[in-house]
C-alpha positions in Angstrom: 3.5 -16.4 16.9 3.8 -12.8 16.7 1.8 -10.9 14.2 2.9 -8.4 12.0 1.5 -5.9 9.2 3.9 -4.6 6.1 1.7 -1.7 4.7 3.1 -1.1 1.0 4.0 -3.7 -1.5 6.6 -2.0 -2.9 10.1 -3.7 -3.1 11.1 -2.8 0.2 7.8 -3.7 2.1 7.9 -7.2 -0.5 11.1 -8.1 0.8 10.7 -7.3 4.5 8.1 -9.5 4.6 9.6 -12.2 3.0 12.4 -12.5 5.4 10.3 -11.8 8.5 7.7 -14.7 7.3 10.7 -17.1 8.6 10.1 -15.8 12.1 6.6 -13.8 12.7 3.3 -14.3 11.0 2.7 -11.2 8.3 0.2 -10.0 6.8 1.2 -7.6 3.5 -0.9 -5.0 2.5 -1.0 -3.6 -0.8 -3.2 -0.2 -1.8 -3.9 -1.9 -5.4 -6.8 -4.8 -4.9 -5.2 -6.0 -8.1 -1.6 -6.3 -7.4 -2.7 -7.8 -4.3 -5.0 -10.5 -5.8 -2.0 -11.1 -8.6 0.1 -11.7 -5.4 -1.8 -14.0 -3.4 -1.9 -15.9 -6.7 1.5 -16.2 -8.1 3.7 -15.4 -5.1 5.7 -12.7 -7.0 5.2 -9.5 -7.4 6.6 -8.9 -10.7 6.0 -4.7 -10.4 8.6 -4.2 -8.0 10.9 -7.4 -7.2 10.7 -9.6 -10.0 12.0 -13.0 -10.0 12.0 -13.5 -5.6 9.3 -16.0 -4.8 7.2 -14.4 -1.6 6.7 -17.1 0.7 3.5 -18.7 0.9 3.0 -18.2 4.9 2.6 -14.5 4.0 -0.8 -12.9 3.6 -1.3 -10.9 0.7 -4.9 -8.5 1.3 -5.8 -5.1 0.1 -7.8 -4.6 3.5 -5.8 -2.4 5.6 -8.0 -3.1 8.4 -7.6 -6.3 8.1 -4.0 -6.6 7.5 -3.3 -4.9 10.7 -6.4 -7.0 12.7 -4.5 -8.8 16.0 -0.7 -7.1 14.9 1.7 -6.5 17.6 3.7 -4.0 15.4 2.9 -2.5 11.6 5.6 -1.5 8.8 4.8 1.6 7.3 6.4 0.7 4.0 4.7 3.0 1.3 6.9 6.1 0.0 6.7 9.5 2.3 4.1 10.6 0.0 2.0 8.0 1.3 3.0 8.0 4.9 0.4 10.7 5.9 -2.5 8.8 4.6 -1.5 5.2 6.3 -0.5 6.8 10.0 -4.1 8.3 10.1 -5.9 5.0 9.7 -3.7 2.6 11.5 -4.1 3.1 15.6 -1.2 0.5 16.9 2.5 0.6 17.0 4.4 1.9 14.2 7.6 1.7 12.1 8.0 3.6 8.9 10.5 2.5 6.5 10.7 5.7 4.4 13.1 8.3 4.3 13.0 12.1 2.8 10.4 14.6 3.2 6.8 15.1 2.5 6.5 17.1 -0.7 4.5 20.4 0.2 4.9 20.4 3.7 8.7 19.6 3.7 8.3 17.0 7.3 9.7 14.9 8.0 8.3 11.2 8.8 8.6 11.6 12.5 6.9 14.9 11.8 4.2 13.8 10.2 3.1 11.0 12.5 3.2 13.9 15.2 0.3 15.3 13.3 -1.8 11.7 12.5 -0.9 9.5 15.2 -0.3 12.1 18.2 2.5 12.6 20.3 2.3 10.0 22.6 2.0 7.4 19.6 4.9 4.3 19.7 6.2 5.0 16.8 9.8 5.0 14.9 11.8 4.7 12.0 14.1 1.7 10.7 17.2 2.9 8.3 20.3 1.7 6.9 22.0 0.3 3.9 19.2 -2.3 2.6 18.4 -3.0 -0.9 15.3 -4.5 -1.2 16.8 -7.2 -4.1 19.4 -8.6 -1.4 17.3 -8.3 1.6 14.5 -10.1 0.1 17.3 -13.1 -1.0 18.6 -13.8 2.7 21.5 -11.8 2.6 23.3 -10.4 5.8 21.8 -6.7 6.2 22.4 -4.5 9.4 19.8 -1.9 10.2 18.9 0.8 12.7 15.5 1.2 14.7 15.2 4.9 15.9 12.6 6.5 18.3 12.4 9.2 20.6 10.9 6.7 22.7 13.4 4.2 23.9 12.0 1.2 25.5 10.2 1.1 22.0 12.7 1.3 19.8 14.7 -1.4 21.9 11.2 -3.6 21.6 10.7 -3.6 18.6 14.7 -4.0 17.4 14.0 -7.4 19.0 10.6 -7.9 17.0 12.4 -7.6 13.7 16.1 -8.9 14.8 17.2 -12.5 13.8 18.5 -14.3 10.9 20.6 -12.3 8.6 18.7 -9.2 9.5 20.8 -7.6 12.1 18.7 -4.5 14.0 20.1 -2.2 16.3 18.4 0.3 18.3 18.6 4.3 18.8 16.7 7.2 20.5 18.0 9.6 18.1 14.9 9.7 15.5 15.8 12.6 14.2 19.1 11.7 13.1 18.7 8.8 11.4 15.9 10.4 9.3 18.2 13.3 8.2 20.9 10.7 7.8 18.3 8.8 5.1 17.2 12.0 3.7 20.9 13.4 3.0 22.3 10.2 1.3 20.0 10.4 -1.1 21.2 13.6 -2.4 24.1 12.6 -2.2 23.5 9.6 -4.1 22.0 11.5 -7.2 25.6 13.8 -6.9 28.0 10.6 -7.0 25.9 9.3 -9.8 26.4 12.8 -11.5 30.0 12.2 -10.8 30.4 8.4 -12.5 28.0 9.6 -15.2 30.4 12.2 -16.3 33.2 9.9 -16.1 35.5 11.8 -13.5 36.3 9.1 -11.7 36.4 6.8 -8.5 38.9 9.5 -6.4 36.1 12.1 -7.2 33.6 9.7 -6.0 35.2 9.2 -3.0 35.7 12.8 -2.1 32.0 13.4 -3.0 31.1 10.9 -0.7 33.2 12.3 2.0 32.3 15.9 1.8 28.2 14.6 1.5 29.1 13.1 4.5 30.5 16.3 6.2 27.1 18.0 4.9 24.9 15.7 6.5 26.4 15.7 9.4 26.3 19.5 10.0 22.9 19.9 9.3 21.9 16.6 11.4 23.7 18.9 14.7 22.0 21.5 13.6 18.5 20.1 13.9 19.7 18.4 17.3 20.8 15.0 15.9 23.7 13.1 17.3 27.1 13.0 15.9 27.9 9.7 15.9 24.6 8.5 13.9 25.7 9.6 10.9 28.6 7.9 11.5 26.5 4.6 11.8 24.7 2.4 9.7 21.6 5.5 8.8 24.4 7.6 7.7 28.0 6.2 6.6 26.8 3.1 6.4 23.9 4.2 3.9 25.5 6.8 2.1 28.3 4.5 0.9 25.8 2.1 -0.7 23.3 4.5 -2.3 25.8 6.1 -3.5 27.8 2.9 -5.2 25.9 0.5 -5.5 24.2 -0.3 -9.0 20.9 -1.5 -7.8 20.8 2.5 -6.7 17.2 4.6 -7.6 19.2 7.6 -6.9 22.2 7.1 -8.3 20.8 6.0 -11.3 19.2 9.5 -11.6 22.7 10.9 -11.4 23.8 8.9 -14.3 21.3 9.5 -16.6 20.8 13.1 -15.5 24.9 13.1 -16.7 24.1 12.0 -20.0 21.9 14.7 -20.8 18.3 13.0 -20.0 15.6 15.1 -19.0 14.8 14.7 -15.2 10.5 14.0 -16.3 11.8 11.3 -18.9 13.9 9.6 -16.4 11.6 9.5 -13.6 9.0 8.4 -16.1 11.2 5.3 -16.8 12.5 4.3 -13.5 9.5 2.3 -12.0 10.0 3.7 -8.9 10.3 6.4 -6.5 13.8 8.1 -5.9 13.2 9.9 -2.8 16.4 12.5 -3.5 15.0 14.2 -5.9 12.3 15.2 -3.5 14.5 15.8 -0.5 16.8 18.0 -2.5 14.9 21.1 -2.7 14.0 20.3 1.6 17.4 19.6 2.3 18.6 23.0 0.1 15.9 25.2 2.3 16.5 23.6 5.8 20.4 24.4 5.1 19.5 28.0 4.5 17.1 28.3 7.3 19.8 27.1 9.5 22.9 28.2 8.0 24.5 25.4 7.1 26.6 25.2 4.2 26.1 22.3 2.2 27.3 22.8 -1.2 26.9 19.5 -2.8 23.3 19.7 -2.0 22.6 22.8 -3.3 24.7 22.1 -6.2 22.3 18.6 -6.9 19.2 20.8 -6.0 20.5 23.7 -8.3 20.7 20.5 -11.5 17.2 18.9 -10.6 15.8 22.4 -11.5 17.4 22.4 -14.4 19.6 26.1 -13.1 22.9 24.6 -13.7 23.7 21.8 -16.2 25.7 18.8 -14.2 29.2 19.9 -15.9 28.5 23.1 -14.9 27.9 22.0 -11.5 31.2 20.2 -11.0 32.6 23.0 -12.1 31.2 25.4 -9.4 32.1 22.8 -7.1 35.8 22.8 -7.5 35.8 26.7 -8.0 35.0 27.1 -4.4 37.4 29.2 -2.2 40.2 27.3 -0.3 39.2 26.6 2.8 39.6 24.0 6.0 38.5 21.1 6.1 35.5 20.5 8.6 
């Protein structure tokens, strides 16, 4: 049976290897020698994805090394702020399940496993609208495999495919990175929106123009147009930016109501990659001269310049213009 290594026991890299436990062997790695041991034991982890039994064929360890000992492929499953450490100790094939950009450096995942793994490395992302909670209960999901290299991303679509875990394949990595950097942006602004009560057509029209933005700045750094009309962009957008179970959205909301962005981060339990990738996404526009004014309006609230009502309003103050 093929072998392979989730590295992060977060909820997404708990639930991945759940489902793929029904067709590979896996081995899940978790940085915490503690939470791994707790694990092993009770076949939950309670941290991150309470109440989903893990199934027992999967191997809980805190040993990286030997976690990815005799893999055929490894699951880079920790936030992008761990990415940098992982890629540098793991020498096989690679798929990183993150999206956003590295805080200080403002790379991207692609870009930072240029810099650990080399150039040549097999290496590539998987994206699209997956919540960890549903995933991990067998629910249909559809997801995209991107990498510059394509007889690598079509190998390893096939190495995770089956079930209710649909996988496509694409060579355009760098689209479906800025596609699951963008919708969480997004995400925080529709959040924003339904936290203020303005309403579902304002949701919708936020979603649309987020969509517009992501798209121009994906052609701008050489991504293709019709990823981000795929599952890593549309596809994803929509969810993060409805759906309750929504890190980023939830942010929005509360951000709305007049919480202090350090209280709600300190209370969600997890990472919300938007609120990182705001400030990236806000300088890469500039740098390229895209305009994306949703993002720069989300980016402009997260440092506390504009207060979210304020926001909206400099949204629909705008000039008339065409749509594009």
């Amino acid at each position: 049976m093929t072998r392979v290594a989730v590295l992060g026991a977060g909820a997404w890299g708990t639930a991945i290897a759940a489902v793929l436990s029904a067709r590979l062997e896996v081995a899940l790695w978790a940085r915490d020698a503690a939470q791994a041991g707790e694990i092993s034991k009770k076949r939950y982890n309670e941290r991150y994805l309470p109440g989903i039994a893990l199934p027992t064929p999967v191997k809980v360890t805190s040993d990286l090394d030997l976690a990815v000992q005799d893999a055929a492929l490894a699951l880079a499953a920790t936030p992008v702020a761990g990415l940098r450490e992982v890629l540098s100790r793991v020498k096989l094939p690679l798929v990183w399940l993150c999206k956003g950009f590295e805080e200080g450096t403002g790379l991207l995942p692609h870009e930072i496993a240029a810099q650990t793994m080399g150039r040549a490395a097999r290496c590539g992302a998987l994206s699209g609208p997956s919540f960890a909670a549903e995933v991990a209960r067998g629910l249909p999901c559809a997801l995209t495999l991107a990498s510059k290299d394509a007889g690598f991303a079509r190998e390893a679509a096939a190495m995770l495919h089956g079930g209710r875990m649909r996988v496509y394949y694409s060579t355009d990595l760098i689209g479906v990175e800025i596609g699951g950097a963008v919708k969480n942006v997004m995400a925080i602004a529709a959040g924003i929106s339904d936290g203020l009560g303005l309403g579902l057509n304002a949701r919708a029209a936020l979603i649309t123009r987020g969509l517009a933005e992501m798209a121009r700045l994906g052609a701008a750094l050489g991504g293709a147009a019709e990823t981000f009309f795929g599952l890593a962009g549309a596809g994803d957008l929509i969810l993060t930016a409805t759906g309750e179970l929504s890190r980023n959205r939830r942010v929005g909301l509360e951000l709305a109501q007049g919480r202090a962005l350090a209280d709600i981060l300190a209370h969600l339990g997890h990472v919300a990659e938007g609120v990182r990738s705001a400030k990236e996404v806000a300088r890469l526009a500039k740098s390229k001269g895209v305009d994306m004014p949703v993002s720069e309006a989300v980016h402009a609230v997260l440092e506390a310049r504009l207060a979210p009502a304020a926001a909206v309003q400099s949204l629909l103050a705008r000039d008339l213009k065409q749509e594009r």
